[in-house]
VOBAGU-553699 format. One record per residue (C-alpha): residue in one letter; z, y, x. Coordinates in steps of 0.25 Angstrom, whole numbers, padded with zeros to 4 digits, always signed. Each point is the difference from the previous one (the first is absolute). Example, Ala and Ser with C-alpha at 12.3 -4.5 7.8 and 13.67 -1.06 7.14 Angstrom:
BEGIN
A+0031-0018+0049S-0002+0014+0006
This chain:
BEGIN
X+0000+0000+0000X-0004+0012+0006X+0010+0012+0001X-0003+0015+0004X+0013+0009+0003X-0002+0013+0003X+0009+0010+0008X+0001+0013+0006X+0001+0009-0010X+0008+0013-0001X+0002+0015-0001X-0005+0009+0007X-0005+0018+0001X-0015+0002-0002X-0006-0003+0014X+0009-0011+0004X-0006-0015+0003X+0004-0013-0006X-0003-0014+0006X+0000-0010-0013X-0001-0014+0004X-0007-0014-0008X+0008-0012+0005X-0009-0014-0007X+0006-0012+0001X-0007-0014-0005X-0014+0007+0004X-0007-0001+0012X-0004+0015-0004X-0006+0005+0011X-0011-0008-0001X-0003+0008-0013X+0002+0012-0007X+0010+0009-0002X+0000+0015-0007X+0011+0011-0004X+0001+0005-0013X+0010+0012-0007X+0003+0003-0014X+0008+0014-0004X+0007+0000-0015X-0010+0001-0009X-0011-0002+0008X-0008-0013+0001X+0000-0009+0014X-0011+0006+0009X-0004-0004+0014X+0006+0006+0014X-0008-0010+0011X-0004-0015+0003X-0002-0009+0012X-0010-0011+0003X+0000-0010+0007X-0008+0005+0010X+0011+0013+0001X-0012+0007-0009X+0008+0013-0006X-0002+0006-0012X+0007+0013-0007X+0001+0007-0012X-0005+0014+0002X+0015+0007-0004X+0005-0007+0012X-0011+0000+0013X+0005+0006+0013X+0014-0002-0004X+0003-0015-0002X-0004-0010+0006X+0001-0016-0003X+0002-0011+0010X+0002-0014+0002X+0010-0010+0003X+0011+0004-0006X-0010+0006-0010X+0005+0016+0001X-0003+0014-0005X+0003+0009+0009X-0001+0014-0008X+0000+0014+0005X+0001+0015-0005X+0006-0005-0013X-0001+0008-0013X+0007+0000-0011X-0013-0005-0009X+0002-0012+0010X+0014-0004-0008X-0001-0012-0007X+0002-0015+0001X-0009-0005+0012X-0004-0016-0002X-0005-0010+0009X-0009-0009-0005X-0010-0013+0004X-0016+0004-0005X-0010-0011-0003X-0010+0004+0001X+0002+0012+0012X-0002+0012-0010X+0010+0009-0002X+0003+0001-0015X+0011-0005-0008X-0008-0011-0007X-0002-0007+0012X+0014+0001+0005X+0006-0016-0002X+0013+0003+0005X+0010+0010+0000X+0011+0003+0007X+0013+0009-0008X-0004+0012+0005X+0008+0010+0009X+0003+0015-0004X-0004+0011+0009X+0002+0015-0006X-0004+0011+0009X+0007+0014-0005X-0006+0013+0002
């Protein structure tokens, strides 16, 4: 049974940085996909950045030049935080490698990370 925990999380001033990490265990997951996602109170799940197995990147246009993913432990290293950037940040397995929610197949529990102007 796979499982995907999440960690890093925190508070911090607009500009800080914040190091989230994706620990998997029961998957050889870095032979495969992994991606980032957040979702903000009333908002719906969008994508932040996912990772092939070929350490191909991709990102979502709110968040190029200031984070970055990476792999094993999958991380995202994140960087001049905003406060639009506060929400719940989500690890997740993708198959196929698309970053969307419809091909997320596992979730983590998510980890919170508010940025405060």
């Amino acid at each position: 049974q796979l499982q995907l925990v999440e960690s890093g999380g925190g508070s911090v001033e607009s500009g800080g940085s914040l190091k989230l990490s994706c620990v998997a265990s029961g998957y050889g997951y870095s032979s495969n996909c992994m991606g980032w996602f957040r979702q903000a109170p009333g908002k719906e799940r969008e994508r932040v950045a996912d990772i092939d197995r070929d350490d191909k990147t991709t990102y979502a246009d709110s968040v190029k030049g200031r984070f970055t993913i990476s792999k094993n432990t999958v991380y995202l290293q994140m960087n001049s935080l905003k406060p639009e950037d506060t929400a719940m940040y989500y690890c997740a397995v993708l198959q196929p490698c698309s970053l969307q929610v419809k091909y997320a197949t596992y979730w983590g529990q998510g980890t919170q990370v508010t940025a405060s102007s």
